[in-house]
N, C-alpha and C positions, 0 to 999 in steps of 0.2 A: 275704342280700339282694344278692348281688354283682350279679347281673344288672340288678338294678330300678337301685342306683348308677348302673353303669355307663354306664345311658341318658341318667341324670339328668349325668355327666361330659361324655358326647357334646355333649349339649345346650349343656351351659357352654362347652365348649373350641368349637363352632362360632362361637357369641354373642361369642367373644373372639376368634378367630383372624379372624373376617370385616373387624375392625377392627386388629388389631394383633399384633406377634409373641405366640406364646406358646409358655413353656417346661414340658414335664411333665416330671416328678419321678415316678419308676415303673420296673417291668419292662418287659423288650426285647419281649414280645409287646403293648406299648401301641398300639391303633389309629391310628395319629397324622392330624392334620387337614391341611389349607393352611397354612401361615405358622409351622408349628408344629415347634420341635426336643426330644427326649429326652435326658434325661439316665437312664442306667442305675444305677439306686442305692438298695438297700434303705430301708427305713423303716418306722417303726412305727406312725406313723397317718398323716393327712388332711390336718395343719389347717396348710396353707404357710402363715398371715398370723401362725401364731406361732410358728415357727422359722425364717421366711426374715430374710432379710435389711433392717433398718431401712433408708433412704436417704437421704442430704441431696446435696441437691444444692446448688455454692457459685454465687456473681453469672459465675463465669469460665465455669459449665457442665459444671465438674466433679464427680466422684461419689465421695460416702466411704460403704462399705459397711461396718455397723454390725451386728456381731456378736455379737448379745446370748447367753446360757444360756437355753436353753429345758428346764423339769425334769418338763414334763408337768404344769402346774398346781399346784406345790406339790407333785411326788413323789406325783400321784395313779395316773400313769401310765408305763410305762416310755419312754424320750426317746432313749436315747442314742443311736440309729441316726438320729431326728430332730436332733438336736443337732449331725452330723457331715456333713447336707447340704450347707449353705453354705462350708464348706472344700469339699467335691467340687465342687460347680458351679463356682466360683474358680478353684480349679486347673484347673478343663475350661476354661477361657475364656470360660464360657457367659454371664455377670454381668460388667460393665466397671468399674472405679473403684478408689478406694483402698482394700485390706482395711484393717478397724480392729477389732483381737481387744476384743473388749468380755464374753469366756466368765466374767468373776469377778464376772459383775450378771445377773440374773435380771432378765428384759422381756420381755412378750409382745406384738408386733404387734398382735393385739386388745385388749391393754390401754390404748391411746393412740389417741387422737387431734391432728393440727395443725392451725391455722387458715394456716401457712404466715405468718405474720407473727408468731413470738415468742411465741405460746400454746399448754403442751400439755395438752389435759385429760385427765384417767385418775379413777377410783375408788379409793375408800382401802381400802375394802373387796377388793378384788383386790392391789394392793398394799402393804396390810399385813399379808395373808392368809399363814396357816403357812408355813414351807418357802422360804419365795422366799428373800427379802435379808435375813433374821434375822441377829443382832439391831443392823439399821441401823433407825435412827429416822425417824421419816414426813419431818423436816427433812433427814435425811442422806438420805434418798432422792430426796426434792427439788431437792436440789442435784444430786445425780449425773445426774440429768433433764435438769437446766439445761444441765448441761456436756456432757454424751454427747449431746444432739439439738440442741445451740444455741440453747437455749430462754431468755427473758427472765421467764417465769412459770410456773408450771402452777398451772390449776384444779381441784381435788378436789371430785369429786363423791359424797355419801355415803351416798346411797339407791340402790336400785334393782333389788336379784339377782331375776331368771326362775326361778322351778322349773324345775328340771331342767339348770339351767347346770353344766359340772362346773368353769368355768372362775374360780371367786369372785367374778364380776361384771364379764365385759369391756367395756369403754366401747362398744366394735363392736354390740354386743346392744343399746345402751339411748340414746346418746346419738352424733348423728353431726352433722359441721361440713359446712355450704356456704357458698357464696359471699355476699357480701356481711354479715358477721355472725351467718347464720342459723344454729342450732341445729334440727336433728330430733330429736325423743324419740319413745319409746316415751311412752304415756298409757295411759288406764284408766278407765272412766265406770261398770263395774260395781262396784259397794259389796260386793257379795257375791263377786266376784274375791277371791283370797287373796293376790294380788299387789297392791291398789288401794290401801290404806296405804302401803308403800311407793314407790311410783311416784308416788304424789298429795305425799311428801315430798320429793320427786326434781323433779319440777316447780315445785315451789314455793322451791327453792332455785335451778334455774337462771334464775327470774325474781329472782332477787337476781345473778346477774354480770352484769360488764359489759364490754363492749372496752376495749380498752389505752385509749381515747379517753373514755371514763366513760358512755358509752352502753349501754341495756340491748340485748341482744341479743334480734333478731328470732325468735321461737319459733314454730315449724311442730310441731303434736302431730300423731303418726302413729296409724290403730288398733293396740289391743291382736286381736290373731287370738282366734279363738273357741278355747278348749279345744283342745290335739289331744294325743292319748293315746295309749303302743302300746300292744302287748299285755299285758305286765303291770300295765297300769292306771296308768303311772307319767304325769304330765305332760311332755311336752317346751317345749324353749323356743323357740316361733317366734316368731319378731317380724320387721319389716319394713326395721327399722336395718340390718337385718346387708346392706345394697345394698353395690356395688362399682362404684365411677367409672372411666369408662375413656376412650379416646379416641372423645368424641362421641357415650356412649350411656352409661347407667348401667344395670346389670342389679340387677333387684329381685325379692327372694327373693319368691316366692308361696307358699298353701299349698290351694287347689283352696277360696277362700271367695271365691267373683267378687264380692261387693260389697265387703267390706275391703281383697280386694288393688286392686281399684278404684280406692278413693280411697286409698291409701297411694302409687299409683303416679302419680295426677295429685298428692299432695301435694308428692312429689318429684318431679315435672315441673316445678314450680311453682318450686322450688330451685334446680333446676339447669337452665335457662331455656335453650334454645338444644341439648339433648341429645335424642337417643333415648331413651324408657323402656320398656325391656326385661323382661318377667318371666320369671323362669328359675323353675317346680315345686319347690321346694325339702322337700316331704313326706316325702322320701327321706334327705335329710342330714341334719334334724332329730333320726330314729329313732338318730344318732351324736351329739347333744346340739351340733350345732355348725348353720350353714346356710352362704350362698352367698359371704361374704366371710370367712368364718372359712378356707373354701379355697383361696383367691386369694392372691396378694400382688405387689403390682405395681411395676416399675422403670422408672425413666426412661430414656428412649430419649439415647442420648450419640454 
């Protein structure tokens, strides 16, 4: 399916380079766009938002680049060519800030999310899943959270895996942060869905948190997409969380269902007030169990 990708890449790297640099990770015959520089450098798969590089940025406008272990999900898949991108890019110039080797902690970019004020949410279910940071305790993982991202808390969420996720449940997939408090989730109104138990638990505990301020937070449910199957019959996992905010436009995964991507696309409009809502065909990324922010991963301009 390299071909059918490839359009669906074009597409992306247009929708981002129109607004902002963008850097590919690829071979030297990569078509490149406007705005857009390469890096030459093997790799094993896809999915930048969980082998690049974490980032915080401090009050003075400075950049520490957080260099997590990426093991392919628990050693589902092989990494280590993924694993050894963010030293190349560094060494190339291409990324600006302080490196900070973080290789002896297992974190995936799609496993977190921040509200940018002190709260990171993640699932326990992905982080306390086989193969990561065995045998650290959910408390000792907690803390190393706190410390390596600057975090004053983190929320665990403990409902919610997609069929067909290979990733043990990234927060990217199911549960996403905007402005003002608000939470997006994936939801689910069919009973007869195999996912609707789960998610109906997953909803029901994010109406029990609350901001640092003891307030519930504002909840936006997104649809669940209709069924989409390859050829082997297997489920994949589209969902409409996996969006990617960028400068003055959010690109949102679709899957060719114009009335759910519809209203998944005014619901995040409605979130992030004042942006473009972008839909990027996401049919294509899916059939690789990931979608349109699982590929992305973005840095601050310094």
């Amino acid at each position: 399916m390299l071909n059918e990708i490839t359009e669906t890449y074009k597409e992306m790297a247009a929708a981002i380079s129109s607004r902002e640099n963008l850097l590919v990770v690829g071979p030297e015959e990569v078509e490149l766009t406007v705005n857009c520089q390469l890096s030459s450098v093997n790799s094993n798969d896809t999915w930048a938002r969980d082998h690049g590089f974490i980032t915080l940025v401090d009050d003075a406008g400075g950049a520490r680049l957080l260099d997590f272990c990426f093991n392919g999900w628990g050693e589902k898949f092989a990494a280590n060519l993924d694993n050894a991108i963010n030293r190349h890019i560094y060494d190339e110039g291409l990324v600006k800030g302080e490196y900070v080797d973080c290789l002896d902690f297992v974190l995936e970019g799609g496993s977190i999310e921040s509200d940018g004020k002190g709260t990171v949410f993640t699932t326990s279910c992905c982080l306390l899943a086989p193969h990561r940071n065995q045998p650290m305790t959910k408390e000792e993982i907690e803390l190393r959270l706190k410390r390596d991202l600057c975090a004053e808390r983190v929320l665990w969420i403990d409902y919610g895996h997609l069929v067909g996720d290979d990733t043990d449940g990234h927060i990217d997939t199911l549960v996403r942060v905007a402005p003002h408090d608000t939470l997006l989730y994936i939801g689910c109104d069919d009973e007869n869905d195999e996912q609707y138990a789960d998610l109906k638990k997953m909803e029901e505990q994010l109406k029990t948190f609350r901001t640092v301020d003891g307030k519930p937070y504002n909840l936006i449910k997104l649809p669940m997409p209709r069924p989409i199957f390859d050829e082997d019959g297997e489920r994949l996992p589209a969902t409409h969380a996996n969006f990617l905010i960028m400068n003055g436009a959010v690109l949102v995964p679709t899957y060719n269902q114009s009335d759910l991507d519809a209203e998944a696309m005014k619901l995040i409009g409605e979130a992030f007030e004042g942006r473009e809502i972008v839909g990027i065909d996401c049919r294509s990324i899916i059939k690789q169990h990931g979608s349109l922010h699982c590929c992305t991963m973005q840095y601050p301009r310094l």
